[in-house]
C-alpha positions as CSV (number, residue, x, y, z in Angstrom):
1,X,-83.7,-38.4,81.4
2,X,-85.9,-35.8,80.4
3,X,-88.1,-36.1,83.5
4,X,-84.8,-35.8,85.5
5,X,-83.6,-32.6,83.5
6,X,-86.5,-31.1,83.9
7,X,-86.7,-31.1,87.9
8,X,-83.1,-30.1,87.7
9,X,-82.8,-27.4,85.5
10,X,-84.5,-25.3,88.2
11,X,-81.1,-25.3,90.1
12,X,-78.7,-26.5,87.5
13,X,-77.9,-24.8,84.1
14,X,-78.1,-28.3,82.0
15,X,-77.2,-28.9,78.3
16,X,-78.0,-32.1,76.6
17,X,-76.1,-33.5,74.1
18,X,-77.1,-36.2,71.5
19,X,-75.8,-38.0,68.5
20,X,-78.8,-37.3,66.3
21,X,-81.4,-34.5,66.3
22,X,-84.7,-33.9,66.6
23,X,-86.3,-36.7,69.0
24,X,-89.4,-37.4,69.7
25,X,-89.4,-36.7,73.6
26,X,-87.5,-33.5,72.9
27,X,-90.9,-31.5,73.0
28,X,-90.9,-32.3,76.7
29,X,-88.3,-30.6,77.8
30,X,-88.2,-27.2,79.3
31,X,-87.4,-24.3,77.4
32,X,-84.6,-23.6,80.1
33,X,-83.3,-26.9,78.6
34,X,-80.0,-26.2,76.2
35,X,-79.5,-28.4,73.5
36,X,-76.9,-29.8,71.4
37,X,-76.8,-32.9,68.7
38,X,-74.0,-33.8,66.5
39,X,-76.1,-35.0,63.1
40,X,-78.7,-32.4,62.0
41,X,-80.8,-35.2,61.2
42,X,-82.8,-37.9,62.6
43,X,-81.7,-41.3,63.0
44,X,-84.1,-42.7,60.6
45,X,-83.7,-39.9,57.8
46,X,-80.1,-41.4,57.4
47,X,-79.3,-44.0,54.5
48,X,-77.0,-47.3,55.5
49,X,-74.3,-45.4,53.5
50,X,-74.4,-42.7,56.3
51,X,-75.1,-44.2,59.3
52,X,-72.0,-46.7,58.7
53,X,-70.5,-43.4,58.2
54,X,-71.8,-41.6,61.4
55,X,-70.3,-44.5,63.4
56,X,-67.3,-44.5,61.9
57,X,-67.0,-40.9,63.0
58,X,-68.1,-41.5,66.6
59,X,-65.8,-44.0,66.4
60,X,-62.4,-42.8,65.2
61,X,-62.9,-38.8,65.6
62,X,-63.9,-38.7,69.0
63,X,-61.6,-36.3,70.3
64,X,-61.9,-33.9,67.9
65,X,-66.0,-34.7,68.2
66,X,-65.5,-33.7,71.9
67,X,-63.2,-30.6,71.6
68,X,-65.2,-28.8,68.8
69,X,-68.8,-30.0,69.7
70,X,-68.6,-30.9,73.3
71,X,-66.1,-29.3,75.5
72,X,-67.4,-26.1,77.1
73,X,-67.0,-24.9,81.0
74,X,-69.4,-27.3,82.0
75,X,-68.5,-28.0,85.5
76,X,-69.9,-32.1,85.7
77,X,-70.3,-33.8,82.3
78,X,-72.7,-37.1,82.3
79,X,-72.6,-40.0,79.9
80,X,-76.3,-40.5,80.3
81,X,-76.2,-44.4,78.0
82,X,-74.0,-46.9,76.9
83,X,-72.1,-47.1,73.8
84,X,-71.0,-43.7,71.8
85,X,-72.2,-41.5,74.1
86,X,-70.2,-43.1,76.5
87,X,-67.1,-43.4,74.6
88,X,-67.0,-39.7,73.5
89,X,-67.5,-38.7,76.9
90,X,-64.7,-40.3,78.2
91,X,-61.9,-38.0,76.2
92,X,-60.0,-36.3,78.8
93,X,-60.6,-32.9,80.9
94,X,-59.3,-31.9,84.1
95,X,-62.3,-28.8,84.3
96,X,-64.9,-31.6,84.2
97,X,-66.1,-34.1,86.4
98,X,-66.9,-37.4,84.7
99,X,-70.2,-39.3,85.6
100,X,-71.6,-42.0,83.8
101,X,-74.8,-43.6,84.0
102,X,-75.4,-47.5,83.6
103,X,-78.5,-49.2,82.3
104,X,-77.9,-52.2,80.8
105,X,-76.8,-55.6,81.8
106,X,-72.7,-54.8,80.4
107,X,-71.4,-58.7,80.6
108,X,-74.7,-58.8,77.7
109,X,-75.2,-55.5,76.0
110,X,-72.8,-55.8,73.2
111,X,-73.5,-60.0,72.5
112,X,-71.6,-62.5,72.3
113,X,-69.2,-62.3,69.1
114,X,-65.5,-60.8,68.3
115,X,-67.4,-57.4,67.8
116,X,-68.1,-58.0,71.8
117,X,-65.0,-58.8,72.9
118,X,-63.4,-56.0,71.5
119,X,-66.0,-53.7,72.9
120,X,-65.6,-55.5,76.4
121,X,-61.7,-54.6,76.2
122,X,-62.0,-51.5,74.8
123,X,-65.1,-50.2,77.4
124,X,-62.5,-51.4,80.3
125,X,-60.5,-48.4,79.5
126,X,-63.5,-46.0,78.7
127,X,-65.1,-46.4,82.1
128,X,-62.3,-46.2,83.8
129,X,-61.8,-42.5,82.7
130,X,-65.2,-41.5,84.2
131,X,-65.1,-40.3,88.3
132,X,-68.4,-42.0,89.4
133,X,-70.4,-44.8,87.9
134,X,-74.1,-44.6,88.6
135,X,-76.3,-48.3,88.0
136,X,-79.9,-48.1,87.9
137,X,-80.6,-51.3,89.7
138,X,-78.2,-53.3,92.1
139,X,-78.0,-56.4,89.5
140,X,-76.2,-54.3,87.1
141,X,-73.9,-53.2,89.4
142,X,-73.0,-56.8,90.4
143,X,-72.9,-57.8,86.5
144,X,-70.2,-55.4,85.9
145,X,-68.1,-55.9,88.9
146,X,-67.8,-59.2,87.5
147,X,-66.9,-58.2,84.0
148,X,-64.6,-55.5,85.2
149,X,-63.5,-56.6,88.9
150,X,-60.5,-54.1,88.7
151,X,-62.3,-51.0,87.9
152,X,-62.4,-49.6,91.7
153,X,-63.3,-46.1,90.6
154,X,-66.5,-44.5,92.7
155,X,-70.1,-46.8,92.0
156,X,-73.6,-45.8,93.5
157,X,-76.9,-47.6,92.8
158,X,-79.7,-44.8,91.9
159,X,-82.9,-45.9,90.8
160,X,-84.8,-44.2,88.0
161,X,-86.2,-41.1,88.3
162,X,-90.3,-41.4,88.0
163,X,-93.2,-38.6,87.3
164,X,-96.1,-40.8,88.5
165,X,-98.7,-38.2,88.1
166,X,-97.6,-37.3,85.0
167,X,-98.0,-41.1,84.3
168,X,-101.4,-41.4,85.7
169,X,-102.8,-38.2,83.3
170,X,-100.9,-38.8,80.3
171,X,-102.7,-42.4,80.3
172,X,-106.0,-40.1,79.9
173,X,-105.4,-39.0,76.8
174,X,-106.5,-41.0,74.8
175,X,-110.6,-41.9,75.8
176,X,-111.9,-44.1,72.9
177,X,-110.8,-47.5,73.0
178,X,-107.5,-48.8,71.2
179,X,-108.3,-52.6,71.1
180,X,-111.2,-54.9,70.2
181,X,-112.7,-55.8,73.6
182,X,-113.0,-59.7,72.0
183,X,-109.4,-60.4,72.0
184,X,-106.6,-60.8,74.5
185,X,-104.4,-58.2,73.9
186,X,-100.5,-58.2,74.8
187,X,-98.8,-54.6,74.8
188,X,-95.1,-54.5,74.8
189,X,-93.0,-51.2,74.8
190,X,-89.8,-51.5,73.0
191,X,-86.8,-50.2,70.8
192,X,-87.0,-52.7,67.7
193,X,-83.2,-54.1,68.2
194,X,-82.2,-57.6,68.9
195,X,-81.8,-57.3,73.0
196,X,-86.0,-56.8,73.1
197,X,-85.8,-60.4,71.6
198,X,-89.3,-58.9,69.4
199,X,-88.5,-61.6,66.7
200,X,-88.6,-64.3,69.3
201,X,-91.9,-63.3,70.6
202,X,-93.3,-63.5,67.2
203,X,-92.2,-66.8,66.7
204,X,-94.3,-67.9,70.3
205,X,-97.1,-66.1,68.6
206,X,-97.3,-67.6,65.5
207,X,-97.0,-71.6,67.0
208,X,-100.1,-70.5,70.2
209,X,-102.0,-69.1,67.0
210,X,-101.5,-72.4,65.4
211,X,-102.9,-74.0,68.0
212,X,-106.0,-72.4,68.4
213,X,-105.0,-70.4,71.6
214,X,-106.4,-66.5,70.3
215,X,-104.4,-63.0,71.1
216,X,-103.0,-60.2,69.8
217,X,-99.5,-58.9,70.1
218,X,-99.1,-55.0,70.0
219,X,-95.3,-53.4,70.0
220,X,-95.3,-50.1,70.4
221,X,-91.2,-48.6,69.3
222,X,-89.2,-48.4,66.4
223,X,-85.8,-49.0,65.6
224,X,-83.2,-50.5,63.3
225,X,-85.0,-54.5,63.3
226,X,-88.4,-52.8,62.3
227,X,-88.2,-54.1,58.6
228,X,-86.5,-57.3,59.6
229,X,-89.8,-57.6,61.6
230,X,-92.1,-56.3,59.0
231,X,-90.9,-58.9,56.5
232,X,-91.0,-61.8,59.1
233,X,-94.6,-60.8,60.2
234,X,-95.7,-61.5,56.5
235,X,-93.8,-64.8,56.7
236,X,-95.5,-66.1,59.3
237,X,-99.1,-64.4,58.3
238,X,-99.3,-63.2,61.3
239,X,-100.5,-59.5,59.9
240,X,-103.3,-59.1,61.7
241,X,-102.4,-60.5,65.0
242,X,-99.1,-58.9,65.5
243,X,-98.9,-55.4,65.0
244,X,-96.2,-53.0,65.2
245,X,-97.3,-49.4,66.4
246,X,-94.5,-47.6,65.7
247,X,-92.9,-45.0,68.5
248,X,-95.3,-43.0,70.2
249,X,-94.5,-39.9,72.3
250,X,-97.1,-41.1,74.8
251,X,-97.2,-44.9,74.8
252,X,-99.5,-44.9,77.8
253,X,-102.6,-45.0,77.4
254,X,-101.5,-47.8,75.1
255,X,-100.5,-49.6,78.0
256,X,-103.4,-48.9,80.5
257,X,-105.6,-50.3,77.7
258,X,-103.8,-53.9,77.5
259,X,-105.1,-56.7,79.3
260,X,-101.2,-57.5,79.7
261,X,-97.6,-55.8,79.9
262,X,-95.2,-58.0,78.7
263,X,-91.4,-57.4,78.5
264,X,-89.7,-60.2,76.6
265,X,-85.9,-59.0,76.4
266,X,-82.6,-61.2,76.0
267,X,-81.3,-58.9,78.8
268,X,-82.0,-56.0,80.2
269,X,-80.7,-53.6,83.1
270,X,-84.0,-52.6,85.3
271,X,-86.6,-51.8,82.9
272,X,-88.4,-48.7,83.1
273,X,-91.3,-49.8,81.4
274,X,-92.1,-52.0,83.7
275,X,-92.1,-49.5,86.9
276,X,-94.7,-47.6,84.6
277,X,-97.0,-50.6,83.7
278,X,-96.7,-51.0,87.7
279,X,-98.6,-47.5,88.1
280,X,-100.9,-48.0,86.1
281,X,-101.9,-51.4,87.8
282,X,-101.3,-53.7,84.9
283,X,-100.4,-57.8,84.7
284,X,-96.8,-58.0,84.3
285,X,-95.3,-60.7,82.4
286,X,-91.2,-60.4,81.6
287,X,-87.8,-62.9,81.2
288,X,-85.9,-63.5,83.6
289,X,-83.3,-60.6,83.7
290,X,-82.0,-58.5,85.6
291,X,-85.8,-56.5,85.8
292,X,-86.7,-59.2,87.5
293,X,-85.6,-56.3,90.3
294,X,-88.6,-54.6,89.3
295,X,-91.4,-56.4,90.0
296,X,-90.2,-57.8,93.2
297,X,-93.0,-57.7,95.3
298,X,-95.6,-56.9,92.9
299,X,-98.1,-59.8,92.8
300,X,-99.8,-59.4,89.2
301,X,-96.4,-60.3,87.5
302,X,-95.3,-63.9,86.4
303,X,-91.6,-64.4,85.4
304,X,-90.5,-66.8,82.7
305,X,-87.9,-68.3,81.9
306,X,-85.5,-66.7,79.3
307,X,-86.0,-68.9,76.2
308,X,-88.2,-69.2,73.2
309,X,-89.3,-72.3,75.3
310,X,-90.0,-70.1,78.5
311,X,-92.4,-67.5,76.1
312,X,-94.2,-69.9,75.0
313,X,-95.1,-71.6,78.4
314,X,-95.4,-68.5,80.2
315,X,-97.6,-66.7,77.4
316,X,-99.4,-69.8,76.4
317,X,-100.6,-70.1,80.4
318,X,-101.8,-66.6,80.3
319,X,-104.1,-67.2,77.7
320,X,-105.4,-70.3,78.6
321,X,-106.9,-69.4,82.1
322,X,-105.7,-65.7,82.8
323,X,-105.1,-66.5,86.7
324,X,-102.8,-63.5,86.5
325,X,-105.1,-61.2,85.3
326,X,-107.5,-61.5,87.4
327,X,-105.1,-61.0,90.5
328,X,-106.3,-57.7,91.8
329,X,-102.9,-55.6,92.8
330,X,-103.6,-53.4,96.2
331,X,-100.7,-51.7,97.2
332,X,-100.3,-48.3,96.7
333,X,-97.3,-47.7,94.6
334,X,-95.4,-44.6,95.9
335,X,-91.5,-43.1,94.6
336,X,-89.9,-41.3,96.7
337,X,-88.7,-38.7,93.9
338,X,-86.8,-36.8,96.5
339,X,-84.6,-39.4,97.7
340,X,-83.6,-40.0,94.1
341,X,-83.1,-36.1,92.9
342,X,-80.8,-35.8,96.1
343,X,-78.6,-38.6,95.2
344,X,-78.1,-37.6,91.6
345,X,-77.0,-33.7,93.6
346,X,-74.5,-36.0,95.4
347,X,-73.2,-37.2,92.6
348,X,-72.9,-33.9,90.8
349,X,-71.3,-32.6,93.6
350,X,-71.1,-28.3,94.7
């Protein structure tokens, strides 16, 4: 999203508008760049007390939320991810044209519990309030034609906007080397929250440490699970093996350093990550999800299958003779950025 802002706020005047304040990426974005948040604070500088609190709020006030902190005479209004955002577009405004953008696999995002199903009958109404609906890859378009197969308003299939150069230099930045050279080292990039499945990888880990089959495990993200995940990396004793980074603003060179990529979510709708681990010509190893569109037709990637079971396999036979590593990718990767940018002025309209 910030990428995209920024190459369209030379035509567009753009606002963005978030539910906390003071992110990470915001730095990134250009001055001409409005922006709005409804909490002050940081996700992370909440207690439980007031988060609970904050999505209570989101929740239950949304219409007042959207008339005193949203509405304006913005002339196209885009619900840029799932869940609040999403829902507190959706309030009703016949200035406005409604566009929201899909990421995630919907039949999944929300689980499998009554919580779901009440989200999955309650979302039927939200997106059906919104003019277009943009998917990032075609799978996700298919899974929610299937979950909502009477939803018939406007759908397009835009892929994700991509700064490769920026990609390619940002991976610079960081010279001295970030791993020991006598390990095999396994970079993931991830929001710690139970669809990246980062609990599950740690229990693969521990049982190929066990058995005498050496690596190291490197998650760069935060989020919500991150002292879940603290606590069970001490269980398992896995402290120096398994390290969490924490969220960097430039994850890259973090990922051109790896001997591996590995993306080992539950679900997931395209992954973006793995489009930049493509650029910068690393071994791919994922689930099989719906980013399995990702790395169609990139050789250096191996797809397991989406258990505990499948990690362990797949990760286990990476180790033990590194075939795909030493696959040697050599086709140019190019985006055709301007194909995107004029689909998303389609969908904005005159």
């Amino acid at each position: 999203m910030v990428d995209l802002a920024n190459r369209l706020c030379e035509q567009y005047d753009i606002t963005i508008f978030t539910i906390y304040a003071k992110g990470e990426l915001e730095s990134q974005l250009s001055p001409k760049i409005k922006l709005k948040s409804l909490c002050d604070k940081t996700y992370t500088e909440l207690s439980k007390i007031q988060k609970f609190g904050m999505s209570l709020k989101v929740l239950f006030l949304k219409r007042s939320i959207y008339h005193n902190k949203i509405k304006k005479d913005y002339d196209v209004e885009i619900a840029f991810l799932e869940g609040p955002i999403t829902r507190l577009f959706m309030v009703k405004n016949e200035k406005t044209k409604k566009v929201v953008w899909i990421h995630n696999d919907i039949s999944l995002v929300f689980g499998k519990g009554i919580k779901a199903k009440i989200k999955k009958i309650v979302d039927k109404k939200v997106y059906s309030k919104y003019k277009t609906l943009v998917f990032v890859s075609k799978e996700n378009l298919k899974n929610f034609q299937e979950t909502y197969p009477n939803i018939q308003n406007e759908k397009k299939v835009i892929y994700n906007y991509l700064e490769k150069e920026s990609i390619l230099q940002k991976a610079e930045e960081i010279k001295q080397s970030i791993y020991a050279k006598d390990e095999i080292n396994i970079v993931t990039v991830a929001r710690l929250v139970p669809q990246k499945a980062i609990d599950r990888l740690l229990k693969v880990h521990s049982q190929l440490l066990q058995e005498g089959l050496k690596h190291h495990i490197y998650v760069v993200g935060d989020g919500p699970e991150k002292e879940k995940l603290e606590k069970q990396i001490k269980e398992y004793r896995v402290e120096d093996t398994f390290t969490l980074l924490g969220k960097k603003e430039n994850p890259y060179p973090y990922v051109k350093q790896a001997d591996y990529f590995g993306l080992f979510s539950e679900f997931e709708g395209y992954g973006m990550v793995l489009e930049e681990a493509k650029i910068l010509n690393k071994p791919i190893i994922i689930t099989d999800t719906a980013a399995r569109e990702a790395v169609k037709g990139y050789s250096n990637s191996k797809i397991v299958k989406n258990s505990e079971k499948g990690i362990y396999e797949g990760v286990k036979e990476l180790i033990s003779n590194q075939n795909i590593k030493k696959k040697k990718e050599t086709k140019k990767l190019e985006y055709n950025n301007d194909t995107i940018i004029e689909q998303v002025k389609q969908v904005i309209g005159e």
